[in-house]
N, C-alpha and C positions, 0 to 999 in steps of 0.2 A: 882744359882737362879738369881742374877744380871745380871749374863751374858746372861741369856736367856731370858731376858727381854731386854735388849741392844738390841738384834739381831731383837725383835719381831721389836722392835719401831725401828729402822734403814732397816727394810725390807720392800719394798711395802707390805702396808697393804689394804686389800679389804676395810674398813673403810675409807679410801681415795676417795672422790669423783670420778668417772671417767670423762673418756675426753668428754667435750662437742659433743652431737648428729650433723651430718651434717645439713646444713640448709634447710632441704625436702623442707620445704613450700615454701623460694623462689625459690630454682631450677624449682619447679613448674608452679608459678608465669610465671619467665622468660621463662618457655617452652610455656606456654599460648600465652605469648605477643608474641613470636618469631611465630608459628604456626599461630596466628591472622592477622601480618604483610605477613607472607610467601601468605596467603590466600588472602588477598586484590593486592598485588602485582602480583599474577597469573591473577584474575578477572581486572587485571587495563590494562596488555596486551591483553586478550582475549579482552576488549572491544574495544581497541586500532585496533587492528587486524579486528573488526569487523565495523568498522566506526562508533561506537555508539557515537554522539555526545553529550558533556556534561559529558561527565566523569572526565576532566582534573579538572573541575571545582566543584567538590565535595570531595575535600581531608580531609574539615574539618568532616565530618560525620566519615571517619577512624580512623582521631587523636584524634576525640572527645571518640569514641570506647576503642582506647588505652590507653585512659588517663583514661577510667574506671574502664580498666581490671587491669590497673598497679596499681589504688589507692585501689584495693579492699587490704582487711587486710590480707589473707592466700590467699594459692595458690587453695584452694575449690572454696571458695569465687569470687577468679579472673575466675577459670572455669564457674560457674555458670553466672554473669555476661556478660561473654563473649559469653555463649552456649545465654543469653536472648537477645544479639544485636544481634548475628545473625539470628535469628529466628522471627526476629521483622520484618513482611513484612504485604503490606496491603494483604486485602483478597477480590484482583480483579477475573478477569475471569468473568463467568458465575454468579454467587452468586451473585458480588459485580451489576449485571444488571437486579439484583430483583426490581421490583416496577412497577408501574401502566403502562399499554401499554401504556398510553393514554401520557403519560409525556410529556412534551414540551422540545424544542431544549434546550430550556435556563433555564431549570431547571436540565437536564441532564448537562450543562457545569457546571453551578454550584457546584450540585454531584460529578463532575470529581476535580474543585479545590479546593474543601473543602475535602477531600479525603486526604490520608495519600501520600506523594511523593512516586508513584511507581516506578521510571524509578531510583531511587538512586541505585548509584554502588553495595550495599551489596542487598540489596531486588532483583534487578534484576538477579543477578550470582543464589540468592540462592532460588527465588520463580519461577526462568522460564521462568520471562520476561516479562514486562508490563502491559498495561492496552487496553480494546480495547472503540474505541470511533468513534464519524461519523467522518465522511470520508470530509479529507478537499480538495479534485477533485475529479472532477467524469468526467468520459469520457461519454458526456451526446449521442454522434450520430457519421457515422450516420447509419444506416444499410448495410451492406457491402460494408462499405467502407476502411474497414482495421483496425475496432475498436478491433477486436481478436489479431492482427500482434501487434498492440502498445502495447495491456497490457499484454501480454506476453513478449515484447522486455523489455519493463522500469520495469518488474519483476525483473530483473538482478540485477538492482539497490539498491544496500546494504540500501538505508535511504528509500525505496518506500514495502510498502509492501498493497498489493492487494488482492481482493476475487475473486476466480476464475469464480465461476456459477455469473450468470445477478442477480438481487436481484430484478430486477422490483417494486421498491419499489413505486418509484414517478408517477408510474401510475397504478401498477395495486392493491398493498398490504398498500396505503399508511393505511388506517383504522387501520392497525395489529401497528399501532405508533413505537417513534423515538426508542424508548426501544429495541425492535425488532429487528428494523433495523438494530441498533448498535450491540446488540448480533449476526449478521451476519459478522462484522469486523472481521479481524485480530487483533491479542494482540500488540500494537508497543512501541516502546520505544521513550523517550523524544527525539527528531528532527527528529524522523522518520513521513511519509506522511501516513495516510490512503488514501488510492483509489478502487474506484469500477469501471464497466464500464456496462451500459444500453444504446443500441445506441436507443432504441426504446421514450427517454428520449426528442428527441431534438423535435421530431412531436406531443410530448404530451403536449395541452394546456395548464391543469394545472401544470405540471411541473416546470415553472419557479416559480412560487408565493410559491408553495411550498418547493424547495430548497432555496431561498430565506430565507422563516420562519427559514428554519432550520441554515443556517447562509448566510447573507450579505456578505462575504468574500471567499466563496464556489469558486475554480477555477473549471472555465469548460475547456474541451477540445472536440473540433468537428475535427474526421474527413472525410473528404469530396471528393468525387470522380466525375469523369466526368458523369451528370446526367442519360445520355443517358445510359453508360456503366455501372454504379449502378442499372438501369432497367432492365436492361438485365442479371445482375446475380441477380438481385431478383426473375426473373422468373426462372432462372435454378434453383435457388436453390429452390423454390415451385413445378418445375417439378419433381426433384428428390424423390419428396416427395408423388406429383400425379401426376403418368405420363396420366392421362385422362383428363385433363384441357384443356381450348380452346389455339389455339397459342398465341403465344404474338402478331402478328397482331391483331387480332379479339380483344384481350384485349384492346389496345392501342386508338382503337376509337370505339367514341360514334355511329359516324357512318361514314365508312372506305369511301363511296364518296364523303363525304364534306370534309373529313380530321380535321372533329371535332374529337380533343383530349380526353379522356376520362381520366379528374382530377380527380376524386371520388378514378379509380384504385391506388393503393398506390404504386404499382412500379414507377408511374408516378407522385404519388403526393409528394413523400419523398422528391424528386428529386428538388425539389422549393425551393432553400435552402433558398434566399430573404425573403419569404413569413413567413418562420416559426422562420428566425434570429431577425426578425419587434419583436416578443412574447416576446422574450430571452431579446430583450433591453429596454422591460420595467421594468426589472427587476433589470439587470447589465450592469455595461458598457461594451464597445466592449475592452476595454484593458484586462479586467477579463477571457475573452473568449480567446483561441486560437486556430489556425483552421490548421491540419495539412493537407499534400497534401496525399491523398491517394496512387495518383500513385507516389508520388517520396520517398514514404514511402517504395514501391519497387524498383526504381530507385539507391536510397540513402538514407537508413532506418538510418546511423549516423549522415547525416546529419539532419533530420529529428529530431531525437532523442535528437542531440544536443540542438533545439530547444522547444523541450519537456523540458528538466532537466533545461534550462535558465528560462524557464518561471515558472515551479516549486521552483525555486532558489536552486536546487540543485547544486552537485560538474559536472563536464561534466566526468562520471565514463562511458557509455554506446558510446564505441567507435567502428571504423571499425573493431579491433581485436574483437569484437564480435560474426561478421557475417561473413555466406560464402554464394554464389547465387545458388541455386538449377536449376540446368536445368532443369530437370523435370517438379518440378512443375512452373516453372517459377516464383520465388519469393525468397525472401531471407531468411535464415534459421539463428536459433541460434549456432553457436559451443558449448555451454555448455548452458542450464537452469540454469533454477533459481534452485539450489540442486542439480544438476547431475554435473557430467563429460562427460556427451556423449551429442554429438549434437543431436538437436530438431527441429521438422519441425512440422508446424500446420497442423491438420490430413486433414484424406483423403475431406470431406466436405469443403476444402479450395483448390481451383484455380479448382474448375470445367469445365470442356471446353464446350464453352458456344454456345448454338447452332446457326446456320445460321437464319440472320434474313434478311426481303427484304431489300434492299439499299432505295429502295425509304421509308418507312418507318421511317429509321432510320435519313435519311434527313429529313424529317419532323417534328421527334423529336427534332433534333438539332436546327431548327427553333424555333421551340416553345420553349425550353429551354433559346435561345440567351438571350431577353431582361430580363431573371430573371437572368440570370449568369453577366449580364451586370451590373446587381442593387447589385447584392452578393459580385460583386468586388469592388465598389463603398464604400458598407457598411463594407466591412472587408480591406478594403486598399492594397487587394493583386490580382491580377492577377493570376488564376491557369492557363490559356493556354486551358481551355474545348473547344474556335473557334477557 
């Protein structure tokens, strides 16, 4: 009987506590924090890769994240936490552009910086992407002068993001307010540019006072073609449209044997570029304004371009490896869009060929044009070569 009591108490007995459980909950923990870190590290080169400025500059929002996820007491805990910062994004878009049409410029900026930071590294990977807001350029003119070729070209451009359709907002919808307006933006991220383009913008009186309202700091961009050659695809392009119009002679004057000019026609009045740049600099200065060459926009669209992104204060990303020159249509094309891999050419409605007009005519315009392209050069410090 001793002996078999010996044995019980010398033999593992189930009465012996067993071995310690593995530690679940931190394995947990540190899968959290590892997963958390893997996740911010993928989003820090995607943004890296995608030139989103201000990323570098946000690393305390992730450590502060980590230090949350690693203080929580279990590895639940640390999940939960973790599932709540990531999901913690504002609720821009469409919704966040609820309120009165009527709002003012500056009560919308307001809105925008009282608002939760949307351009932060984790809200942007995991809400979408940004916030949309007015637009700080606008390519205000001037009518075929090559305002479609720019905002397609500086599309390209990783920090420029643009609306494609005219929004005609500063002359024909301004009533429908800023609210509106801005619900027509693109979504962009911190240092990227809003831009729109309305060439019909630059001829429109109230135009300036009212991009003004909407901010003092508004860059324009005009560009501007030889007046005479700008009148003449004004009218191809209105012929295409009605081929029963009177000719562009008959247009052109008030009455064809005085060789009085007929200002009223808009193909001929756009063309004043002097007259309607007097409007614009009551408003801003001529440095705020920059005027590209329409023709050398085809000539040399990098070089151009270069000057686009300098005055934006952009990187100069929008180079010769961009473009190729189309024979055809005689103009130059993109090798890839903005989204695609296949090169793009602006449709068929672009390099119309433009019909025979008399010589004596077109001498006459250029006349009447000199002493305004004389003052245009004068007021904008540049020489475009239109005599």
């Amino acid at each position: 009987m001793g002996q078999r009591l010996i044995c019980c108490l010398d033999a593992p007995s189930a009465l012996q506590p067993p071995p310690p459980l593995l530690p679940v909950r931190r394995k947990l923990l540190l899968l959290c924090i590892m997963l958390f870190l893997w996740l911010y590290m993928f989003y820090s080169c995607a943004g890296s890769c995608a030139s989103v400025p201000g990323l570098a500059g946000r690393p305390a929002a992730a450590a502060g994240a980590g230090e949350a996820a690693a203080t929580a007491g279990a590895g639940g805990e640390g999940l939960q936490v973790l599932s709540k910062l990531l999901r913690r994004a504002p609720s821009g878009g469409a919704q966040g552009l609820a309120g009165p049409a009527a709002a003012s410029p500056s009560e919308l900026r307001e809105e925008q910086s009282a608002a939760p930071d949307p351009t932060s590294p984790i809200s942007s990977f995991f809400n979408g992407s940004g916030t949309k807001k007015l637009p700080q350029a606008i390519i205000i003119g001037v009518k075929k002068g090559g305002t479609r070729a720019l905002l397609e070209f500086l599309r390209v451009h990783p920090d420029i993001r643009a609306v494609g359709a005219e929004p005609h907002f500063f002359d024909r919808n301004y009533e429908r307010g800023f609210a509106w307006y801005r619900d027509l933006m693109p979504k962009t991220l911190d240092g990227q540019i809003t831009m729109e383009k309305t060439p019909s913008y630059f001829v429109t009186k109230e135009a300036p006072a009212r991009i003004s309202a909407m901010s003092k700091g508004t860059k324009l961009i005009v560009v501007v073609r030889d007046p005479v050659t700008r009148a003449i695809s004004d009218y191809t392009q209105t012929l295409s449209k009605k081929p029963d119009i009177p000719t562009f002679e008959s247009l052109t004057f008030k009455n064809r044997t005085t060789g009085l000019i007929d200002t009223s026609w808009s193909a001929i009045q756009i063309g004043i570029y002097a007259k309607h740049l007097e409007n614009w600099l009551l408003y801003f200065p001529i440095g705020q304004i920059l005027f590209v060459s329409g023709e050398r926009l085809i000539s040399d669209p990098a070089g151009e371009l270069g000057r686009v992104q300098d005055f934006l204060g952009l990187k100069r990303i929008i180079t010769d490896k961009h473009f190729y020159f189309n024979k055809t249509k005689g103009f130059p094309c993109l090798k890839k869009a903005e989204g695609s891999s296949k090169p793009h050419c602006l449709g068929k409605t672009k390099g119309r060929t433009h019909p025979n007009i008399d010589r004596e005519v077109v001498q006459r315009l250029r006349e009447f044009y000199r002493p305004f392209n004389m003052k245009f050069y004068q007021m904008t410090g540049h020489d475009f070569g239109w005599d």
